[in-house]
Each structure stands twice: as structure tokens, then as C-alpha cells.
N, C-alpha and C positions, 0 to 999 in steps of 0.2 A: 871576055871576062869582065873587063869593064860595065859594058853595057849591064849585063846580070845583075852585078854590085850596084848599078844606079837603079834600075830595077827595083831592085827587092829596098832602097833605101827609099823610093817613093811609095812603096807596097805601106814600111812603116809608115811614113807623114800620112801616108791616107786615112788610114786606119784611126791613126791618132786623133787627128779632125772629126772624124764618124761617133769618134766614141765620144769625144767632148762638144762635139757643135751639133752633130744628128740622131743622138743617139739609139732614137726609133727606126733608122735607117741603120745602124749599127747592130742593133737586135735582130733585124731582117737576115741581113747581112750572114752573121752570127748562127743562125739558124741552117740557112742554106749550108755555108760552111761544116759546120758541124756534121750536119746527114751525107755532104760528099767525102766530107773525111772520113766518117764512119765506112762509109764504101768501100774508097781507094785501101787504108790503112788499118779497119778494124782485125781482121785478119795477125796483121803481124804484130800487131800492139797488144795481143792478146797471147802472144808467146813471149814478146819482150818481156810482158810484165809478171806475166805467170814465172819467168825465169827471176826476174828481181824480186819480186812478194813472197812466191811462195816456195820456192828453193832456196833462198836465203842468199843469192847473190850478190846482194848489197849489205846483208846484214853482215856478214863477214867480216867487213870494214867498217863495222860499227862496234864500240863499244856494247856487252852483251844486255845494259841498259837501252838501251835504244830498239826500237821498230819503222816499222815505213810502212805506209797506206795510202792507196789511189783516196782523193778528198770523196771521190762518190763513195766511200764506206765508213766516214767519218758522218755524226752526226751536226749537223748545218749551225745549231746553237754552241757548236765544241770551238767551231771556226771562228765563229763573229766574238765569243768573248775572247780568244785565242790574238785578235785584231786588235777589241778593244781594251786589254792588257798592254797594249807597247804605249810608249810614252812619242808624244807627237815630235818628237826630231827623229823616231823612225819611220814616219810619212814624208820627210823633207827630198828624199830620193827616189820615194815608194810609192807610187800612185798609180798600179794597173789597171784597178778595177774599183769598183765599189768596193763597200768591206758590211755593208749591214745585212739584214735574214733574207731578204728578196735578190740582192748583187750574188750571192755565195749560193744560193740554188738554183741560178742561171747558170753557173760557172758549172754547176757540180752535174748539170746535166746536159751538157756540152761537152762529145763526143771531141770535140780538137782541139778541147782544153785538158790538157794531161798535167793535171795537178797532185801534189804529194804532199805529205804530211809526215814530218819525225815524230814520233811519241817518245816520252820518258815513260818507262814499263813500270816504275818503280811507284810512280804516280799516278799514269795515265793522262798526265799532259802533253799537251803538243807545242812543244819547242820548237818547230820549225817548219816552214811551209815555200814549196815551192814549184816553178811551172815551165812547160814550154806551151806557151798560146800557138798554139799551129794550125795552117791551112794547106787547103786540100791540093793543092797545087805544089807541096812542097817545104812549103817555109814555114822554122819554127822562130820563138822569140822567147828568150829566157829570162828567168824573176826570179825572187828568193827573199823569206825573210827569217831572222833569226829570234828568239823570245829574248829579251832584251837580261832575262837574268840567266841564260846561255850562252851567252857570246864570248867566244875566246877558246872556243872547244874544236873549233874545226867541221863545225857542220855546218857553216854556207860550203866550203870547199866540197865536203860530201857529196851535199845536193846538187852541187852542181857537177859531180863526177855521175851521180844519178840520171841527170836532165841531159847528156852527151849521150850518157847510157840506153836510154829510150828513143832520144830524137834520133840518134844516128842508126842506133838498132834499126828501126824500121822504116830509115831511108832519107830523113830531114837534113835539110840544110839548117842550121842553127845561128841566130842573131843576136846580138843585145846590146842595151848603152848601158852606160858606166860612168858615174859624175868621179873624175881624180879629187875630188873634195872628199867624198864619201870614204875614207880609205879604208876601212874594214870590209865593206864590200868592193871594192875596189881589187883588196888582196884573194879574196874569195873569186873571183869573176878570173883572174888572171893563173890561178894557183892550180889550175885542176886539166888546162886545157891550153892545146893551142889558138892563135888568134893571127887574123888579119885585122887592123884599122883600119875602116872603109873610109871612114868619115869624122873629122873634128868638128864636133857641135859646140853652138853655144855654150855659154853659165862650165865650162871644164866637163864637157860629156865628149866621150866619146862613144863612136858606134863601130861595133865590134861582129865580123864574124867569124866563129867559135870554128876551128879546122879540125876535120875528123881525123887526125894524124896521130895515133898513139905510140909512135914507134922511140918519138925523140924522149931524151930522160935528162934531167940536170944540166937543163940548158938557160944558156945566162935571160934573165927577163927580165932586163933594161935597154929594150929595143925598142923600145916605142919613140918614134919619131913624128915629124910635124910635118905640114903643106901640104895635106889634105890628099897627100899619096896614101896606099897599100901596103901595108906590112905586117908582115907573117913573122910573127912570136912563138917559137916552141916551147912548151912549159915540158909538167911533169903527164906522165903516161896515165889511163884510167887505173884506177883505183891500189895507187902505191897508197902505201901505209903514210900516212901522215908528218912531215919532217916541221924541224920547229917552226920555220915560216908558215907552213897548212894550219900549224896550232894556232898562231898568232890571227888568224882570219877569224872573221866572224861564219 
């Protein structure tokens, strides 16, 4: 178990390096990824989501203002002013990808990027966007951001009851850091899901992976402990109804 966990936390620093120091070799990368993932997982990813999009499995737990859409059926210019709408202290935590017209229809055509989008129906804006960057070999990695005049409604917790919903559906191990600065995200990352602490990173990040355990319910989540040990957090089950803490999330 160990070893896996070191594993998959060198898989992340690779990656990170690729995208920021090689990025032509990250494209490559990227590529290849994409068309094996399409292989191994296209299949089931295409009943996961038929089950969450078009049966209404997620919209259920939504307010009946709200929608969800895979980003490849949003339009590319919806996303990039969608980005450049948040105010730059919602980039302080947030930097997965590019955010301008060229970064967003790489994304949007990349098969192991399972990206999503909330819409307000009442508008047709998109108040919320979020991801598991995932490879072919298994592993996903989770993101999330909220429209800065939405926050406090409980749709990072959504999304992220969403992004367990998919990655696990069709077989993903699930990842993600988490800066204890950031606490709206912070509360949203923890509120939806169980969690192992693999790893105390620098700057108050933690790296987190997300446990497919939905059986536990109203369990205490001030377990997080320190010294670079393992620890398994039980939160709340997939997609209970919202209690005031889930509201209090971004």
C-alpha cells in the first residue's frame, strides 16, 4: 500500500514538472494518454455519464435552477470568459491548466479529461466548473472552481460528490491537494468524501487520496493528523442532501 501511495505521489510531481517545465513533452504525453484512456475506459464512461447527464442522477441533488454538462458540449468562449470572470485570488490555489481559447480546447478534446460544468438555467451561465484529469493506468486527480458570485451555495461539495461519482464509477483511484489556507475549498474537498492523507506538502497543502467508501455517514472530520503518516477520514456518503456545513462550502 505504501509503495502505491509513493507511486502515484511521484506520478503527481511528474506530471507537474511536464506541464510547467516541458510542456511540449506534456502535450505528447497528453495525447498518448488520452487515446489509451479512451480505450481502456471509454466504454464505461459513457454509461457513467449517460446515467448522471441524461437521467438526471445528479440533477436530483441539485437545486431545480441548476444543470451539468461534460465541458465538450459547452461552448470554448462560455469557458474562457467563465475564467476570466473570477477575481485573481481565485487563481492563488487554482492553477491546473491554462484558462485562455487554445488551453480550454485542448482540455475539451482530451478523452482523460473528464471535465464538468454547472449551469444557472435561469441565465445560462456557468457558475461552476470542475475535473478529474485522469490516466490510462488508473489514476485520477480532482479540481474544482466556483463563480465567485456563487459561493456559499454548496456546489464545490456537489461537484465534488459528481467527480467520485464518475472517477469511481468507472473504476478510478481518486487524488487531490488541498492548501488548509484556502478554507472554502478546503471545506468542499473534505465534505463530500472520504480521505486518506498521503502527504504534507509545503506552503499548508495537503495531498489527499479521496476513498471510495460511501457507507460511513456523520462521522467526526477532525482527524487529520500530521508526520507525514496515512489517515483515513470518513465524511458524508455520496450525494446526501446538503447539511449546514455542505452549505457553508464553496
Amino acid at each position: 500500500m505504501r509503495k502505491r501511495i509513493l507511486n502515484c505521489f511521484m506520478l503527481y510531481t511528474i506530471a507537474h514538472f511536464l506541464r510547467d517545465q516541458m510542456p511540449w513533452l506534456w502535450d505528447l504525453v497528453d495525447i498518448v494518454n488520452s487515446f489509451l484512456f479512451r480505450i481502456r475506459y471509454g466504454s464505461k464512461l459513457y454509461l457513467v455519464e449517460n446515467e448522471i447527464c441524461m437521467k438526471g442522477y445528479l440533477k436530483s441533488q441539485l437545486a431545480e435552477d441548476y444543470d451539468i454538462l461534460p465541458i465538450r458540449e459547452v461552448q470554448t468562449n462560455d469557458l474562457v470568459e467563465f475564467f476570466a470572470c473570477q477575481p485573481t485570488e481565485a487563481y492563488r490555489f487554482f492553477k491546473p491548466h491554462g484558462f485562455d481559447l487554445k488551453s480550454i480546447k485542448k482540455l475539451q478534446n482530451n478523452y482523460a479529461f473528464l471535465g464538468y460544468v454547472l449551469k444557472d438555467v435561469t441565465n445560462n451561465k456557468i457558475v461552476g466548473y470542475c475535473f478529474n484529469r485522469s490516466f490510462f493506468h488508473g489514476k485520477g486527480f480532482r479540481g474544482r472552481m466556483v463563480d465567485v458570485n456563487y459561493r456559499g451555495k454548496g456546489l464545490g461539495t456537489t461537484m465534488n460528490r459528481l467527480l467520485n461519482k464518475v472517477g469511481f464509477g468507472i473504476g478510478l483511484r481518486l487524488f487531490e491537494t488541498v492548501s488548509k489556507d484556502n478554507v472554502a475549498s478546503y471545506r468542499s474537498a473534505i465534505s463530500a468524501s472520504s480521505f486518506r492523507v498521503i502527504e504534507e506538502l509545503p506552503h499548508n497543502e495537503l495531498y489527499l487520496e479521496i476513498i471510495n467508501d460511501m457507507k460511513q455517514n456523520n462521522i467526526n472530520k477532525n482527524l487529520i493528523g500530521g508526520g507525514g503518516k496515512s489517515h483515513v477520514v470518513m465524511l458524508q456518503p455520496l450525494f446526501v442532501a446538503n447539511n449546514t456545513q455542505g452549505r457553508r462550502a464553496a
